[in-house]
C-alpha positions in Angstrom: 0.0 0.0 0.0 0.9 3.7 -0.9 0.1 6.3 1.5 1.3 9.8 0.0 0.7 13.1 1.5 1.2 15.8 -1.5 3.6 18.1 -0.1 5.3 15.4 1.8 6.6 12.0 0.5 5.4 8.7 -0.5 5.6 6.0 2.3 4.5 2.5 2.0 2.7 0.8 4.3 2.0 -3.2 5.0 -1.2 -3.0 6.7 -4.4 -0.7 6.6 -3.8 0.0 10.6 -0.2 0.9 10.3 -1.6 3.6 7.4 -4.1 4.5 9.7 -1.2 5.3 12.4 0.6 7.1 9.8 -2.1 9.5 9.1 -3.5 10.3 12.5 0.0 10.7 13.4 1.4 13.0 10.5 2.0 16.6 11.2 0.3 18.5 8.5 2.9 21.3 8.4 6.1 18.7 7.8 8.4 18.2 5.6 7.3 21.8 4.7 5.4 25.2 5.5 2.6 25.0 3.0 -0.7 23.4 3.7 -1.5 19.5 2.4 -3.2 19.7 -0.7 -4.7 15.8 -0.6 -4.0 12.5 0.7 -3.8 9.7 -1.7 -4.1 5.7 -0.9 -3.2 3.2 -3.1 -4.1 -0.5 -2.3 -2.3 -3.1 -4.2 -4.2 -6.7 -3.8 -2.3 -10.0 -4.8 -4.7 -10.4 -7.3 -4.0 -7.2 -9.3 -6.6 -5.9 -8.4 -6.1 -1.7 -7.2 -8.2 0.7 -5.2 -6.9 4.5 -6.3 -8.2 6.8 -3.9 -7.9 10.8 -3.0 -9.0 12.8 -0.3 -9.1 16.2 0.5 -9.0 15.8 4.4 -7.0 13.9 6.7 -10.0 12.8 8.6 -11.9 11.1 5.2 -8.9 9.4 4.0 -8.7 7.3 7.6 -12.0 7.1 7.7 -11.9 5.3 4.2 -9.3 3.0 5.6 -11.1 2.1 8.4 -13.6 0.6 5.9 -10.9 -1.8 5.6 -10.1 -2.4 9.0 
């Protein structure tokens, strides 16, 4: 899984919790002084199958992962 934060920089994540953990815990302001623009997930299944999603708040993207949960 792909969790990127456009201002900040792509991280990838093993599990939909440890994404989860990521977001709640990023600092909006880092790695610079401008605001987030969007959050967007990427979940890679074994089967090929590939959920591309973008949010425009923190709060909706873990709330989309939690579906997952």
């Amino acid at each position: 899984m792909n969790v990127t934060v456009l201002h900040g920089f792509s991280q990838q994540i093993a599990t939909i919790e440890q994404a989860i953990e990521y977001l709640h815990n990023y600092s909006d302001p880092q790695p610079s002084p401008t605001p987030v623009q969007k959050y967007e997930i990427d979940i890679r299944y074994n089967n090929g199958d590939t959920i591309h999603a973008i949010f425009q708040q923190k709060a909706e993207a873990i709330r989309f992962l939690r579906t997952f949960a």
